[in-house]
PDBQT receptor file of N, H, CA, C and O in Angstrom, charges set to zero:
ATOM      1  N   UNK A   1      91.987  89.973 140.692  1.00  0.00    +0.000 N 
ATOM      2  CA  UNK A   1      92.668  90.823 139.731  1.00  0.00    +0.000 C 
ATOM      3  C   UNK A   1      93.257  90.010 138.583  1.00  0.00    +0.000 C 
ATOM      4  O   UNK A   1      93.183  90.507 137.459  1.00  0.00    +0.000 OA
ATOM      5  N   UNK A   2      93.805  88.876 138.728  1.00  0.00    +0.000 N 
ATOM      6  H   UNK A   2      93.865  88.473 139.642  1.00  0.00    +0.000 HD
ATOM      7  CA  UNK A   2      94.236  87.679 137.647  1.00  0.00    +0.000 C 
ATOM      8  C   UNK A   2      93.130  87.297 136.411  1.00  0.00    +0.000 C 
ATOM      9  O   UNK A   2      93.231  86.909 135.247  1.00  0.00    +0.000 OA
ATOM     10  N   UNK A   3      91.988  87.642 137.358  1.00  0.00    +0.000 N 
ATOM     11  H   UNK A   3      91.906  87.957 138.304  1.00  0.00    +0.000 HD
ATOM     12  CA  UNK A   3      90.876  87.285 136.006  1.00  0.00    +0.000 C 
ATOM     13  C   UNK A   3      91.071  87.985 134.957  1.00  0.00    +0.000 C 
ATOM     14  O   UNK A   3      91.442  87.664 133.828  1.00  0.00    +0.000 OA
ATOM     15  N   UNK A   4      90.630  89.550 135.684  1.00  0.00    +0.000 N 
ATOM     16  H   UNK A   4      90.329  89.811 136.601  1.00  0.00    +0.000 HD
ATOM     17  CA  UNK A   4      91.012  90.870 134.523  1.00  0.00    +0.000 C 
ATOM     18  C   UNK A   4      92.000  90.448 133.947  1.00  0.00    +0.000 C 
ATOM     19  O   UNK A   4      91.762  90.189 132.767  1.00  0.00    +0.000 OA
ATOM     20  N   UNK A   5      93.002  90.265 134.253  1.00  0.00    +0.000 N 
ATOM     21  H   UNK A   5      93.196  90.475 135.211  1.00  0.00    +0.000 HD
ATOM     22  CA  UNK A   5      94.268  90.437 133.193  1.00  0.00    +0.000 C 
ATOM     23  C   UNK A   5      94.324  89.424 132.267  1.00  0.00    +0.000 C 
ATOM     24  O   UNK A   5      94.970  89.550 131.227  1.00  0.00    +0.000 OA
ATOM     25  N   UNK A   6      93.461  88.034 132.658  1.00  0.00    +0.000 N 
ATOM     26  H   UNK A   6      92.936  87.932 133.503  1.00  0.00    +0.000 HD
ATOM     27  CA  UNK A   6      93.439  87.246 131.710  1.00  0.00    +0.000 C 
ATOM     28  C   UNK A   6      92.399  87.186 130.468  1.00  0.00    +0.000 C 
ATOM     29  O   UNK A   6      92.532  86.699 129.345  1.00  0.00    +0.000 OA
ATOM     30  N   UNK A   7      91.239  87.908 131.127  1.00  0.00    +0.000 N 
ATOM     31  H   UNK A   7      91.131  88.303 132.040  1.00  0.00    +0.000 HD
ATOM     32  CA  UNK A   7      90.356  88.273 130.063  1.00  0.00    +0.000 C 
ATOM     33  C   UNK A   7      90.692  89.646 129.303  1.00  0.00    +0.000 C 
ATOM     34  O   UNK A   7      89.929  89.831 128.355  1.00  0.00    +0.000 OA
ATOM     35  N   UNK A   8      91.825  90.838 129.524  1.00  0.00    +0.000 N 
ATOM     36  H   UNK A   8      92.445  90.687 130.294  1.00  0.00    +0.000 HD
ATOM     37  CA  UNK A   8      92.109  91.199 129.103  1.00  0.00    +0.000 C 
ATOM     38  C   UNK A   8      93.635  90.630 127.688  1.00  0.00    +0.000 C 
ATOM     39  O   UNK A   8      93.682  91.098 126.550  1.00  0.00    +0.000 OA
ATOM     40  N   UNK A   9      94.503  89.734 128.175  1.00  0.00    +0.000 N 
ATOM     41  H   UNK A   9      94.464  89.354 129.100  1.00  0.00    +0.000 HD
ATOM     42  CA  UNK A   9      95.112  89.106 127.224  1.00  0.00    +0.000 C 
ATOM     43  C   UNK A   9      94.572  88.693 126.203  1.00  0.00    +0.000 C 
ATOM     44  O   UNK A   9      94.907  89.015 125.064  1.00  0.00    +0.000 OA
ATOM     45  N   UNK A  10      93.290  87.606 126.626  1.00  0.00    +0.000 N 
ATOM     46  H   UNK A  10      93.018  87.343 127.552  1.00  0.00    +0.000 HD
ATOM     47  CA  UNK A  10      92.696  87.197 125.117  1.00  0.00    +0.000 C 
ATOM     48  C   UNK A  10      92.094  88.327 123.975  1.00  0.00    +0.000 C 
ATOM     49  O   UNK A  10      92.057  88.281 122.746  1.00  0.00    +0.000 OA
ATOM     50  N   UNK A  11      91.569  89.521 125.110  1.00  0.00    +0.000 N 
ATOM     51  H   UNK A  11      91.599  89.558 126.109  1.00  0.00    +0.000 HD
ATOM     52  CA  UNK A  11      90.607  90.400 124.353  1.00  0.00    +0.000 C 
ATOM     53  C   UNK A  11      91.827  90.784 123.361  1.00  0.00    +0.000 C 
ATOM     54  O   UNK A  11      91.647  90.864 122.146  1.00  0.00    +0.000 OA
ATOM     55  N   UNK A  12      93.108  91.020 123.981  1.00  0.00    +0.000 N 
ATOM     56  H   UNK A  12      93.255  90.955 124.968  1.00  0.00    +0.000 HD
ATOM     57  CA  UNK A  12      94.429  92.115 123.004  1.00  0.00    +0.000 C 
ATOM     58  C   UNK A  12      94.548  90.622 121.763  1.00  0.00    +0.000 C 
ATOM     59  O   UNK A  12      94.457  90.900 120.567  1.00  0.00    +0.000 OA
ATOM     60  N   UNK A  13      94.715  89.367 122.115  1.00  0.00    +0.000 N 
ATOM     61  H   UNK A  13      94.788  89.141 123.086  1.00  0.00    +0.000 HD
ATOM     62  CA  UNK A  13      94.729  88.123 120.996  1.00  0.00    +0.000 C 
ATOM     63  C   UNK A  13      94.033  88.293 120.210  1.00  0.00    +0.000 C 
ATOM     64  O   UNK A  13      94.441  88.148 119.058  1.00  0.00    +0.000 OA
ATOM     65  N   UNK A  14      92.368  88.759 120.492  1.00  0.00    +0.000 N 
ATOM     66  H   UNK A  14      92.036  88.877 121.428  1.00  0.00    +0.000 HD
ATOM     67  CA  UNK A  14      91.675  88.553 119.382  1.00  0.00    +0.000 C 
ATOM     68  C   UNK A  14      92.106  89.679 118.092  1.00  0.00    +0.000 C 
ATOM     69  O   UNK A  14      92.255  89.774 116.874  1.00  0.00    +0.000 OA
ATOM     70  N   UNK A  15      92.166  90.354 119.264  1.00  0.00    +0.000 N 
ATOM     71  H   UNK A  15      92.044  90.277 120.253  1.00  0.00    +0.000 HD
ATOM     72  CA  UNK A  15      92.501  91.965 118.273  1.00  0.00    +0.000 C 
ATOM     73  C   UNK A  15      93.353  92.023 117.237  1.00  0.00    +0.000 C 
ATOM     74  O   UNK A  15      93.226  92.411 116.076  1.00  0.00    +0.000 OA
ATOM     75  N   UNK A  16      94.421  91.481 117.977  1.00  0.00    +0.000 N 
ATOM     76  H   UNK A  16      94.524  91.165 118.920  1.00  0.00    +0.000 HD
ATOM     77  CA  UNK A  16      95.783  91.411 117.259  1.00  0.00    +0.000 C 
ATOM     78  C   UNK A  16      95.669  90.260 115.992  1.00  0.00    +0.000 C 
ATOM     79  O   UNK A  16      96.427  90.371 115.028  1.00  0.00    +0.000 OA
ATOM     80  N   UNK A  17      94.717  89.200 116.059  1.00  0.00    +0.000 N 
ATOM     81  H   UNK A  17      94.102  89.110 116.842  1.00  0.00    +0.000 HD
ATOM     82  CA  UNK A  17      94.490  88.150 114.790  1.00  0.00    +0.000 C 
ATOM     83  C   UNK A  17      93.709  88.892 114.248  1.00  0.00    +0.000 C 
ATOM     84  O   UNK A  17      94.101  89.088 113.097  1.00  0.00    +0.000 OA
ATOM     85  N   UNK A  18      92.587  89.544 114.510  1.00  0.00    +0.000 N 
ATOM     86  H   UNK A  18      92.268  89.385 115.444  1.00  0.00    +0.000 HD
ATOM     87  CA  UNK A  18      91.492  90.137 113.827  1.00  0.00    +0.000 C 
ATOM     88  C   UNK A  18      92.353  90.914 112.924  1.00  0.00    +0.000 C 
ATOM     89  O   UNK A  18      91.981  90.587 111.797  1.00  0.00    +0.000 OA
ATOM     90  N   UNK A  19      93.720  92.139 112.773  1.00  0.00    +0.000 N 
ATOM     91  H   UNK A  19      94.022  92.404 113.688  1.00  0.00    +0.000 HD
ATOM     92  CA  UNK A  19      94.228  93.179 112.508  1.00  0.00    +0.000 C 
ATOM     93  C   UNK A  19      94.933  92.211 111.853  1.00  0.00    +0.000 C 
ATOM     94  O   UNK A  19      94.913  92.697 110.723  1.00  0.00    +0.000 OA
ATOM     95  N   UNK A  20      95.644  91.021 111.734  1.00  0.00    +0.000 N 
ATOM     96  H   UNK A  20      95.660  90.627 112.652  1.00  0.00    +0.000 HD
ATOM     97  CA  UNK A  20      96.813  90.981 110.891  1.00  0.00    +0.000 C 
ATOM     98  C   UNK A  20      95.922  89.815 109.799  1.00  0.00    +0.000 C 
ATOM     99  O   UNK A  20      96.557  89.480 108.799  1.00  0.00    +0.000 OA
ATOM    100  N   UNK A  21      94.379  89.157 109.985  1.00  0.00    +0.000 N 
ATOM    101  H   UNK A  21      93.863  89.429 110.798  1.00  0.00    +0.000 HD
ATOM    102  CA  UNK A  21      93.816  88.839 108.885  1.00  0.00    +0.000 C 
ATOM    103  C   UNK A  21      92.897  89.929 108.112  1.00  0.00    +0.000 C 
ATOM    104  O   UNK A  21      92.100  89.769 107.187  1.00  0.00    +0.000 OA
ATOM    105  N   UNK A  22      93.281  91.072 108.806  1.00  0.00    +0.000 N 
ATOM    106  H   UNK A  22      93.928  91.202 109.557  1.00  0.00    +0.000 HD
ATOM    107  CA  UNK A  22      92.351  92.386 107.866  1.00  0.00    +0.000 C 
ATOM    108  C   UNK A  22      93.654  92.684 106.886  1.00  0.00    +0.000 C 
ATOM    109  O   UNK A  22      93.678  92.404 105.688  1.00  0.00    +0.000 OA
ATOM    110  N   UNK A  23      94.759  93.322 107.646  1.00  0.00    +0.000 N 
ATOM    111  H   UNK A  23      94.739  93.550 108.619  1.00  0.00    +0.000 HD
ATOM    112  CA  UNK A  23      95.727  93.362 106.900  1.00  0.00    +0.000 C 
ATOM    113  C   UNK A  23      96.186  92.645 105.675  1.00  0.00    +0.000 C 
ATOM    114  O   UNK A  23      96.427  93.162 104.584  1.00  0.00    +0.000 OA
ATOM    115  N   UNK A  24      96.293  91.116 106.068  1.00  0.00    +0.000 N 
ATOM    116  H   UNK A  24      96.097  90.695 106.954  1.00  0.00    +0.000 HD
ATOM    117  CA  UNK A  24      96.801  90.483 105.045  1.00  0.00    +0.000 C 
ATOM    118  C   UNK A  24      96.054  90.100 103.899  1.00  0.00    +0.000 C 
ATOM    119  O   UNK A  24      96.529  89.434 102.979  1.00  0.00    +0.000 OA
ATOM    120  N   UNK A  25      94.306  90.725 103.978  1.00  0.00    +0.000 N 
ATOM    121  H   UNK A  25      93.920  91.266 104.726  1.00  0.00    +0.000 HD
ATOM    122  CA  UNK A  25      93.472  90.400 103.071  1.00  0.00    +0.000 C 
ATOM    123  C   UNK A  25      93.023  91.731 102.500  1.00  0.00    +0.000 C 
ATOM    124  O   UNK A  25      91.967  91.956 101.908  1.00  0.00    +0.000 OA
ATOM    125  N   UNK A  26      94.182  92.724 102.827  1.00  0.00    +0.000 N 
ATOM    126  H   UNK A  26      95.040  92.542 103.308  1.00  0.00    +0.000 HD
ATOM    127  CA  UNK A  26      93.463  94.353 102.340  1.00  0.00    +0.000 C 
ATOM    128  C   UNK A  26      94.486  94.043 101.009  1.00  0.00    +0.000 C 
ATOM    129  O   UNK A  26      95.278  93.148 100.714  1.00  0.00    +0.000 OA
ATOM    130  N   UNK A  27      93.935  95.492 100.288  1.00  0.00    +0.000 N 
ATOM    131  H   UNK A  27      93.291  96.219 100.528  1.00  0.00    +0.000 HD
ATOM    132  CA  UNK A  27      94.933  95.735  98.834  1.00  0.00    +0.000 C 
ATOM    133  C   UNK A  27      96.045  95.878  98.798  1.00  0.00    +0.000 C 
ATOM    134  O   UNK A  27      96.707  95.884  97.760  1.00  0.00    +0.000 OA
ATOM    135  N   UNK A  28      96.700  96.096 100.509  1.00  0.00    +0.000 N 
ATOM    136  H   UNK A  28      96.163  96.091 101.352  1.00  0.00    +0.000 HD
ATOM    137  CA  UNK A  28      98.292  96.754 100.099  1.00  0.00    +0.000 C 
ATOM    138  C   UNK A  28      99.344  95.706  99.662  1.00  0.00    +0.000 C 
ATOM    139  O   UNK A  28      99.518  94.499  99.826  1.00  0.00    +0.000 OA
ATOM    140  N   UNK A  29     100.038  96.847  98.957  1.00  0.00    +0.000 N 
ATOM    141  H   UNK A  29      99.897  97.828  98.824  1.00  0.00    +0.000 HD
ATOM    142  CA  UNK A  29     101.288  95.557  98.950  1.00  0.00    +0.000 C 
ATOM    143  C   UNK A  29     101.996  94.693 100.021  1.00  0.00    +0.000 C 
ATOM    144  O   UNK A  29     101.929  94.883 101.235  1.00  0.00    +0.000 OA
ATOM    145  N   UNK A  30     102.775  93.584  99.306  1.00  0.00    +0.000 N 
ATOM    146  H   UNK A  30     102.829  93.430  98.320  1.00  0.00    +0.000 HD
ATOM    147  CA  UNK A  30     103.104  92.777 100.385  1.00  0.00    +0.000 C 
ATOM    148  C   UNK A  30     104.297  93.677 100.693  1.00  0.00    +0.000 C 
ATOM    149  O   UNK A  30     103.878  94.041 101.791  1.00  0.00    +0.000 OA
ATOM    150  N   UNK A  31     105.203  94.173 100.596  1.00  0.00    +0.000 N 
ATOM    151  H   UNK A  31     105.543  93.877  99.704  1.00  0.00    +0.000 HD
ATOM    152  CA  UNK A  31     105.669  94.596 101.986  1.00  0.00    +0.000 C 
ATOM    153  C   UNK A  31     105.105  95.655 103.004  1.00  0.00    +0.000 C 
ATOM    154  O   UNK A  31     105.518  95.673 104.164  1.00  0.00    +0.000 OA
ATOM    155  N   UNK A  32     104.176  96.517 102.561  1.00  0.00    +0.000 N 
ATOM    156  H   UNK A  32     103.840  96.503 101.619  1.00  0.00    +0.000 HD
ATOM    157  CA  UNK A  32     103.651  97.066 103.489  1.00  0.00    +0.000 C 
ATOM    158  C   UNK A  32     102.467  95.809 104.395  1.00  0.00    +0.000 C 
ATOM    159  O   UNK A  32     101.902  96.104 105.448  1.00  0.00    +0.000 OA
ATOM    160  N   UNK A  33     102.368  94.956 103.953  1.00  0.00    +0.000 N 
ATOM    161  H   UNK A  33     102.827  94.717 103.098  1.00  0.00    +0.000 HD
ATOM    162  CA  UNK A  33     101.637  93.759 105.032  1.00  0.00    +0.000 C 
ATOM    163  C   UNK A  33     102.799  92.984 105.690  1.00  0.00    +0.000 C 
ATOM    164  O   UNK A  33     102.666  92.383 106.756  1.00  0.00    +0.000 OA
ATOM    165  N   UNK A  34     103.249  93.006 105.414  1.00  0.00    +0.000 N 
ATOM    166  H   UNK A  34     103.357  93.494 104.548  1.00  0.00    +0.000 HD
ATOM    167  CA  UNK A  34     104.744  92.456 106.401  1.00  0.00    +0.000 C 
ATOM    168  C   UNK A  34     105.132  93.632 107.553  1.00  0.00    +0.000 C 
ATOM    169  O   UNK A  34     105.122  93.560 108.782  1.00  0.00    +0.000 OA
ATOM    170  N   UNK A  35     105.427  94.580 106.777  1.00  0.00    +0.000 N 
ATOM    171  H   UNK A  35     105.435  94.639 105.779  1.00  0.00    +0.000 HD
ATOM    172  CA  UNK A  35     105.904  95.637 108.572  1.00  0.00    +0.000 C 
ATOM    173  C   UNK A  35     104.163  95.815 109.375  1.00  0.00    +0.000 C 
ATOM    174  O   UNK A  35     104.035  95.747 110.598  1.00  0.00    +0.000 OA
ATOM    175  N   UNK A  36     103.134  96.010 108.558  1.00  0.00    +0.000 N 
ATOM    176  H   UNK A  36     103.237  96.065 107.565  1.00  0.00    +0.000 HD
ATOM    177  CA  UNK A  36     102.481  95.959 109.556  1.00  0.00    +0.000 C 
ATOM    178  C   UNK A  36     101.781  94.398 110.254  1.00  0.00    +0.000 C 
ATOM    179  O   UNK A  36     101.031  94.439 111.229  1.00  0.00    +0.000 OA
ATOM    180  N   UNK A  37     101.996  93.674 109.880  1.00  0.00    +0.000 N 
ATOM    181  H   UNK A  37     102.605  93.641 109.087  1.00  0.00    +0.000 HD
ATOM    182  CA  UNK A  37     101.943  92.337 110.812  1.00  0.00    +0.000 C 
ATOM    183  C   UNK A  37     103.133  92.658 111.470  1.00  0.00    +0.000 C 
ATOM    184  O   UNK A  37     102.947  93.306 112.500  1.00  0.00    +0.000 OA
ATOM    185  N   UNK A  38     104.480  92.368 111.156  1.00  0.00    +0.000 N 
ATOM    186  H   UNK A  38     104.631  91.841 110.319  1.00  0.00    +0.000 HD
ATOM    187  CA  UNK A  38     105.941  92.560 112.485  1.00  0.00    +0.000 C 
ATOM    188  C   UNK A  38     105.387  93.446 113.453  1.00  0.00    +0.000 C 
ATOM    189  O   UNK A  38     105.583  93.259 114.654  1.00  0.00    +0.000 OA
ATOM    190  N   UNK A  39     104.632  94.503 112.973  1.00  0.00    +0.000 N 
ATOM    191  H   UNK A  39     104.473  94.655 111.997  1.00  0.00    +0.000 HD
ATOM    192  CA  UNK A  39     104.357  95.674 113.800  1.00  0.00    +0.000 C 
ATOM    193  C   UNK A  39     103.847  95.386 114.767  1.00  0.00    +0.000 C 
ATOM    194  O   UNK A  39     104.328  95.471 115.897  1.00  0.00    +0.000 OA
ATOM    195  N   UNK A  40     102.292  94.817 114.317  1.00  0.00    +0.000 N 
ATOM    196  H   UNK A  40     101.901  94.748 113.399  1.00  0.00    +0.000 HD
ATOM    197  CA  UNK A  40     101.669  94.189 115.417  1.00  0.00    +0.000 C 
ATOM    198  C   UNK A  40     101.920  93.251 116.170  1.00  0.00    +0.000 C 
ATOM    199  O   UNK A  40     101.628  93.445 117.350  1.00  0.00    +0.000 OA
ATOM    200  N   UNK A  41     102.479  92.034 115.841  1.00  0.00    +0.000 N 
ATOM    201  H   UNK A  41     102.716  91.876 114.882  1.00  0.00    +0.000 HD
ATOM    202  CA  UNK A  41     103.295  91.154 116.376  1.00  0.00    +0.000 C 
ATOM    203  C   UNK A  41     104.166  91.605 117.390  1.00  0.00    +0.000 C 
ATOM    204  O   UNK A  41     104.107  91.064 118.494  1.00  0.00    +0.000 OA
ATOM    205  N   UNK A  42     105.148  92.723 117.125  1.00  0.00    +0.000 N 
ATOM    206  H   UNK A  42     105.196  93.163 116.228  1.00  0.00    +0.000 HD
ATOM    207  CA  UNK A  42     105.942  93.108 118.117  1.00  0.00    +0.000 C 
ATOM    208  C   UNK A  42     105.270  93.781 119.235  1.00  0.00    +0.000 C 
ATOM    209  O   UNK A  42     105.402  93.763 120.459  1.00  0.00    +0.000 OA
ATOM    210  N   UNK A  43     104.654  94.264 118.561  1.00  0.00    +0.000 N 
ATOM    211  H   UNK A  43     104.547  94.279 117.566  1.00  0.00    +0.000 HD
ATOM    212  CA  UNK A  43     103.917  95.362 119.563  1.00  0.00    +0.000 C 
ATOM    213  C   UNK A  43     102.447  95.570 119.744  1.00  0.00    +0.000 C 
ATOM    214  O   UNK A  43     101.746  96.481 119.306  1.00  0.00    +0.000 OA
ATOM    215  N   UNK A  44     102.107  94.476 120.522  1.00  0.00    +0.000 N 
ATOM    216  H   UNK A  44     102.677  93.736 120.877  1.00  0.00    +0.000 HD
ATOM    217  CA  UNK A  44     100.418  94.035 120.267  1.00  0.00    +0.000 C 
ATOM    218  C   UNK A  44      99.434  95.167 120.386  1.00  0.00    +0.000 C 
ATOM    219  O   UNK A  44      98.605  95.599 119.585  1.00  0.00    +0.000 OA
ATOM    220  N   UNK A  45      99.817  95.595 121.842  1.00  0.00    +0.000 N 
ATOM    221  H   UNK A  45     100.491  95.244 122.493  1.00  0.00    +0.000 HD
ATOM    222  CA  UNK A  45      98.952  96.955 121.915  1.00  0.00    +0.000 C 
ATOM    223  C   UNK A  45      98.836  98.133 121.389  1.00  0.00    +0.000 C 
ATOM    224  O   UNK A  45      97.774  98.717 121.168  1.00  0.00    +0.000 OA
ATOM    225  N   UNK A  46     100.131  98.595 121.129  1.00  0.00    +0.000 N 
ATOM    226  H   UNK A  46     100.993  98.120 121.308  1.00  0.00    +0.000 HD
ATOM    227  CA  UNK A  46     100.249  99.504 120.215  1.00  0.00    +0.000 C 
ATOM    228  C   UNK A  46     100.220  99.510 118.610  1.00  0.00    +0.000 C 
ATOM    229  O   UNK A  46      99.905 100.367 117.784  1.00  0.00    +0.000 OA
ATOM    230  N   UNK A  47     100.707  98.123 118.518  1.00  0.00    +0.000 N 
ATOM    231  H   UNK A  47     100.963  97.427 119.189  1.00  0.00    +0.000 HD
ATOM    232  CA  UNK A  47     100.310  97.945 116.915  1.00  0.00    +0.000 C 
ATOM    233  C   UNK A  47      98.887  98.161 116.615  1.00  0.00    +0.000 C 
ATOM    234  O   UNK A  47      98.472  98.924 115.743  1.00  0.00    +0.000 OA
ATOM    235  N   UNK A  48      98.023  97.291 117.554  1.00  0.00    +0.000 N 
ATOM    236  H   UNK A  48      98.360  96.671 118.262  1.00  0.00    +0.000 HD
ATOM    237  CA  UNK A  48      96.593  97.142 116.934  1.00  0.00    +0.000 C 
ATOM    238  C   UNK A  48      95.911  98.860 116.796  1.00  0.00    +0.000 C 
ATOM    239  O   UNK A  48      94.994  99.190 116.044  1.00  0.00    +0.000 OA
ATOM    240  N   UNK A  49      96.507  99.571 117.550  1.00  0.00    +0.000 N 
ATOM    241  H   UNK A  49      97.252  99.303 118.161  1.00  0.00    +0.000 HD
ATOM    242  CA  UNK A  49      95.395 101.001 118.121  1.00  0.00    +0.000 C 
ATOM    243  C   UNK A  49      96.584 101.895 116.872  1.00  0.00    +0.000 C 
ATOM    244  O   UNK A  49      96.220 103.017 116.520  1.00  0.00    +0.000 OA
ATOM    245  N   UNK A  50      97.665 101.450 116.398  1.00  0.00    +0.000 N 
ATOM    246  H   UNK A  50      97.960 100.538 116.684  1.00  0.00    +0.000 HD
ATOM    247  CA  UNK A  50      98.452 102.050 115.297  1.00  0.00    +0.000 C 
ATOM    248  C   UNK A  50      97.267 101.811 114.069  1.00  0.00    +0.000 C 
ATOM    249  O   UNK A  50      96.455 102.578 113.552  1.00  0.00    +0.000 OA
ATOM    250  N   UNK A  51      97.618 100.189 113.845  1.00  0.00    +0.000 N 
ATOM    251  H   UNK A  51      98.278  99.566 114.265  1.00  0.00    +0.000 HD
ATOM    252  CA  UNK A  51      96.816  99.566 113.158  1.00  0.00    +0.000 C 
ATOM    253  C   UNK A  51      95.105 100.126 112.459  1.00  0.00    +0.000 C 
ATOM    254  O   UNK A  51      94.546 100.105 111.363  1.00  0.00    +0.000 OA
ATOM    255  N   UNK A  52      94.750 100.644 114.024  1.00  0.00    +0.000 N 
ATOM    256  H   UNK A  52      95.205 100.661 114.915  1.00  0.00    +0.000 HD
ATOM    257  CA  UNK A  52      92.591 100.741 113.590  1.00  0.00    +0.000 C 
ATOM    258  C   UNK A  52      93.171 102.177 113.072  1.00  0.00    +0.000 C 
ATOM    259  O   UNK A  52      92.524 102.531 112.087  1.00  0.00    +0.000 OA
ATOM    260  N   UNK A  53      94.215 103.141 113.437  1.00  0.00    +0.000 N 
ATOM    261  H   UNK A  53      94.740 102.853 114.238  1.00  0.00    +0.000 HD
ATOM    262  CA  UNK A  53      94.324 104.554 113.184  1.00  0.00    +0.000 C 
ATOM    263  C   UNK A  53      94.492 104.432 111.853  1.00  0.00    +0.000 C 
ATOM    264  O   UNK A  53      93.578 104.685 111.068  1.00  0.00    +0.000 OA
ATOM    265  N   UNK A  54      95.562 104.072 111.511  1.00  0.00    +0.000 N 
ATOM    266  H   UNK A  54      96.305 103.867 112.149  1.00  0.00    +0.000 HD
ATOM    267  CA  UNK A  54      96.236 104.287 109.674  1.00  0.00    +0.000 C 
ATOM    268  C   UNK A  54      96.465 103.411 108.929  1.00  0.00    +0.000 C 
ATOM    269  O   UNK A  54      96.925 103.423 107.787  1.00  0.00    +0.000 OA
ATOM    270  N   UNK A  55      96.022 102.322 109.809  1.00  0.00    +0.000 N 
ATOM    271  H   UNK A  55      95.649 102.312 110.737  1.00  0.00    +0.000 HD
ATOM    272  CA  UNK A  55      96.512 100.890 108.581  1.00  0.00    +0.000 C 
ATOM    273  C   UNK A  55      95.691 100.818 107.742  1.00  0.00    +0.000 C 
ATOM    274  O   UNK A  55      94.646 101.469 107.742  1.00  0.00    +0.000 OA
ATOM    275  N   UNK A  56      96.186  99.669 106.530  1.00  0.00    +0.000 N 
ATOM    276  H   UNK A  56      97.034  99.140 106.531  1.00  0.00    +0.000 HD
ATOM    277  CA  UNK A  56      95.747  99.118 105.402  1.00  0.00    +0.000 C 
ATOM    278  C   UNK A  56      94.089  98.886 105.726  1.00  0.00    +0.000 C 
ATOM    279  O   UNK A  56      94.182  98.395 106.850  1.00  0.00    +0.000 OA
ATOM    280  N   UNK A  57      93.116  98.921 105.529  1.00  0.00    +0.000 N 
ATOM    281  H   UNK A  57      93.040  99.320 104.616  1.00  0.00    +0.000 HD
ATOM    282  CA  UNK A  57      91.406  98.286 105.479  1.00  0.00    +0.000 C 
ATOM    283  C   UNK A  57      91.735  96.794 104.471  1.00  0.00    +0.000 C 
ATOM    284  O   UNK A  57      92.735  96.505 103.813  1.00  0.00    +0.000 OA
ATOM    285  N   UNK A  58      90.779  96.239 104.629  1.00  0.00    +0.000 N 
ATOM    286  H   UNK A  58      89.967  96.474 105.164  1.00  0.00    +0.000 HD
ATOM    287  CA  UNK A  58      90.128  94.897 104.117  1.00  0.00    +0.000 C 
ATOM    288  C   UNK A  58      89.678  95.318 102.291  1.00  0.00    +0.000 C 
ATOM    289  O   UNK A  58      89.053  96.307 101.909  1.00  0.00    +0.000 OA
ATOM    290  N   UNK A  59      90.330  94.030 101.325  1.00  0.00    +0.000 N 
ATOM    291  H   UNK A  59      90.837  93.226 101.634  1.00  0.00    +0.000 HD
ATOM    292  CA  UNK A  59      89.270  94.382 100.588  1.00  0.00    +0.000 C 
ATOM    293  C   UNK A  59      88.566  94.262 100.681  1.00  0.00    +0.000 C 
ATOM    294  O   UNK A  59      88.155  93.628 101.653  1.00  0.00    +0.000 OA
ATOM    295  N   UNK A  60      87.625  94.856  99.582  1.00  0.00    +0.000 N 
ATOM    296  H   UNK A  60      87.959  95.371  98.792  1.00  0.00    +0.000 HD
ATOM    297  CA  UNK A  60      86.025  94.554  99.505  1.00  0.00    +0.000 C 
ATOM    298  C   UNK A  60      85.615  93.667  98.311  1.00  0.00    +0.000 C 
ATOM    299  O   UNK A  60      86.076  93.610  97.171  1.00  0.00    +0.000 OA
ATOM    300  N   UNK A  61      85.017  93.264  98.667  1.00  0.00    +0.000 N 
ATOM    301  H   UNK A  61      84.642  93.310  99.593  1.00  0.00    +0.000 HD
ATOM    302  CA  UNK A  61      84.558  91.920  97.613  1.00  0.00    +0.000 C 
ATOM    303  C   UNK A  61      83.051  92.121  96.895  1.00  0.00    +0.000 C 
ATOM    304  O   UNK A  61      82.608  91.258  96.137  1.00  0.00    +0.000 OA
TER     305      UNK A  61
């Protein structure tokens, strides 16, 4: 059962870096990229599934 939970930690890590370098490279302003990084930061799991729902997208280049 230790495995799961450890291959589940990294999977929520990746997530949670993946979401706060989408964030910090989308259009919004910087303080709306600040509460939502704290967001996620504080609150990994729920930030990220906050995050894919209503957050900021990536620019596009």
């Amino acid at each position: 059962m230790e495995h799961y939970q450890g291959i589940l930690g990294l999977l929520v890590l990746v997530l949670d870096v993946w979401a706060i370098v989408t964030t910090l490279t989308s259009g919004a302003t910087v303080g709306t990229k600040v509460l939502w990084t704290v967001l996620i930061v504080l609150l990994p799991i729920i930030g990220v599934i906050l995050w894919f729902l209503v957050g900021p997208r990536a620019a596009r280049i």
